[in-house]
N, C-alpha and C positions, 0 to 999 in steps of 0.2 A: 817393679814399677812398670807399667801399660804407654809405651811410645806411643805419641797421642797423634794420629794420622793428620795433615793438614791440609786442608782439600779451597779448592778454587771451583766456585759456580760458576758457569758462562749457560746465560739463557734470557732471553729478551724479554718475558714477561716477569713484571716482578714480585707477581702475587705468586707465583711459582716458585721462585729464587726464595721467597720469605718461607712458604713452606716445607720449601728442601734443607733451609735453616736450622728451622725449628728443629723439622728429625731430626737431623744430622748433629747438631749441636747437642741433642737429648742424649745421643749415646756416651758412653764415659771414655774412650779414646778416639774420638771425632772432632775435630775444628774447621768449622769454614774461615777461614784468614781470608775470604774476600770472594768479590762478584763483581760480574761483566755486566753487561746489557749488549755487549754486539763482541765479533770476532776481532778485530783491531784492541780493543778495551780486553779483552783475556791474553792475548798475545804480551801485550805489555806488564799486568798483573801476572802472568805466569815468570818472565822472566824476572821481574823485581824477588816475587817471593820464591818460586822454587819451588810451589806446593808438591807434597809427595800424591795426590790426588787432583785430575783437572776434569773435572764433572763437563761435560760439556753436549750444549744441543750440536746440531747439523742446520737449523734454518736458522739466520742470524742476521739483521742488517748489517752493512757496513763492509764486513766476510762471513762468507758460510762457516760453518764446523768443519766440509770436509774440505776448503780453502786453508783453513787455520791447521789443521794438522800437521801437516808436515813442517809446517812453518813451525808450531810449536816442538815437533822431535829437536831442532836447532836451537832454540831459546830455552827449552827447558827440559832438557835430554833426561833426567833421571826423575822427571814429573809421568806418572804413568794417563794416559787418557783416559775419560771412562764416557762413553756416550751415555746418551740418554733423549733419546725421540719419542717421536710418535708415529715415526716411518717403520710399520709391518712391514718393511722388504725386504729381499732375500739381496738385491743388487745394492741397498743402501752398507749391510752389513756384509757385504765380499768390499766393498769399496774401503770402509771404514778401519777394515781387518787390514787391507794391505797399503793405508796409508800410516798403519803402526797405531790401532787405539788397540785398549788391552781390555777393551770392553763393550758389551755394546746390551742397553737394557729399557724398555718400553714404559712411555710416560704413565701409561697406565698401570704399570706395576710398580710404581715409583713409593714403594713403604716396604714394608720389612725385607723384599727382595734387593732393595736397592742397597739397603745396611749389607746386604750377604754378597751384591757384588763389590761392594766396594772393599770390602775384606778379602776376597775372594783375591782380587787383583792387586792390592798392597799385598801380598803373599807374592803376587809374581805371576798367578795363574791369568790365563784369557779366560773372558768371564762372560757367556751371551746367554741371553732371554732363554730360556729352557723351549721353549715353542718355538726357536727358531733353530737350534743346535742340529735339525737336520740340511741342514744346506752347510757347516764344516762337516758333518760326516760323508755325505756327496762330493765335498771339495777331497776331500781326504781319499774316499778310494775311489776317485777318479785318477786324483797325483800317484797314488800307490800302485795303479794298476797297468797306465798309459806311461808313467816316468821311471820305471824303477830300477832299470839297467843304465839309462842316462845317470839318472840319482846319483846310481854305486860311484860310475864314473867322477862325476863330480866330488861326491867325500872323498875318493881316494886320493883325488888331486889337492887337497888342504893336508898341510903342515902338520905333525901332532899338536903343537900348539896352536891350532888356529880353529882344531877340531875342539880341543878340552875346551877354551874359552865358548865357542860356538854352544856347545852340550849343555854349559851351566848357563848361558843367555838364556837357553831354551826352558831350563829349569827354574828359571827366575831371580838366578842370584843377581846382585846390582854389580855395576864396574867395579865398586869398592870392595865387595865381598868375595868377587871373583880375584879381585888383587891381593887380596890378603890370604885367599887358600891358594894361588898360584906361586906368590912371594914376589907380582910385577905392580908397577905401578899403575894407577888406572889409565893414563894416555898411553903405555902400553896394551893394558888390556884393548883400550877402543880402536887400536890398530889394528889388532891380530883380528875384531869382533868385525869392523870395516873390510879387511880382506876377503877375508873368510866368506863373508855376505855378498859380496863381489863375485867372487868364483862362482856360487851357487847361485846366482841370479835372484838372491830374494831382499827383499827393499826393506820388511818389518820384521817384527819379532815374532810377530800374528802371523808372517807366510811359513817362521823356522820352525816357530812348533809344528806347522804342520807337516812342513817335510821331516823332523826329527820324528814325529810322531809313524808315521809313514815308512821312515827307513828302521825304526826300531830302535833309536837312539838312546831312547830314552829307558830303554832296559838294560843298558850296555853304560849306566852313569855313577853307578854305585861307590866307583873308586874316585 
């Protein structure tokens, strides 16, 4: 049976909101459970329902998107972001990344592309416009190139366990998944995933992939 993804709109127009409905709803494990019209009005909706998807713009009366973010990592911690603008920018999506969205994808591409991110990032994956994915590969061996003996320094100074939990954040497993292959509980897990993030100075899950990516982590996750 197909876990049926449950996704939150937030976008102020709502001939827009209607047509990202329709797709959305057309697929067979897709539900929109609900829409905003402003930042304030999603922040609320996310916390009531929890959506495992929070489709969201960046221009918004009342709060921006990249206002509402971070507010939303606290109200609805295991709801993943998923942008969607119409800001072609390279500084809208470095900002977006490191306010912790797990996605970032262009109004204009908003049909079949948008079904593939939105899967893409319920998987766990960070999910950005294809035309825009050279500004993470710039972010990346820039980090890899200028930080890489800091870096080492840095992972060596985390815990085993603070490293394992860190690796499968990066992998996309959720608190609960990561509890149940660790054998801790998840306010466990978000302590050791809090630390961890601490030590290494990175705020989102969007900066750890990069540096997991970066240090090589993520070939070294097999066990």
């Amino acid at each position: 049976m197909t876990t049926e993804i449950r996704i939150v709109l937030a976008d102020d127009h709502a001939v827009l909101r209607a047509g990202l409905r329709l797709l959305l709803d057309e697929q067979l494990d897709m539900k929109v459970v609900g829409e905003a019209a402003d930042g304030a009005e999603v922040l609320e909706l996310s916390e009531a329902l929890q959506p495992d998807i929070i489709l969201l713009d960046l221009t918004m009366p009342r709060l921006g998107g990249l206002e509402a973010l971070p507010l939303l990592r606290e109200r609805a911690p295991e709801s993943r972001v998923l942008v969607l603008t119409m800001h072609d920018d390279q500084s809208y999506l470095r900002q977006v990344l490191k306010n912790g969205a797990a996605g970032y994808v262009l109004k204009k591409a908003a049909d079949a592309e948008l079904i593939t991110a939105v899967q893409s990032v319920m998987r766990g994956d960070v999910y950005v416009q294809p035309s825009m994915t050279r500004t993470l590969l710039d972010d990346m061996l820039y980090e890899s190139e200028s930080h890489v003996t800091a870096s080492d320094d840095l992972w060596a100074s985390l815990s085993q366990r603070e490293q394992e939990v860190l690796k499968m954040v990066a992998m996309g497993y959720t608190g609960r998944e990561i509890g149940d292959k660790l054998s801790l509980s998840i306010k466990t897990v978000d302590t050791y995933r809090a630390r961890g993030m601490g030590k290494l100075g990175l705020q989102s899950r969007a900066a750890l992939v990069r540096f997991a990516l970066a240090q090589g982590l993520m070939e070294d996750s097999s066990g």
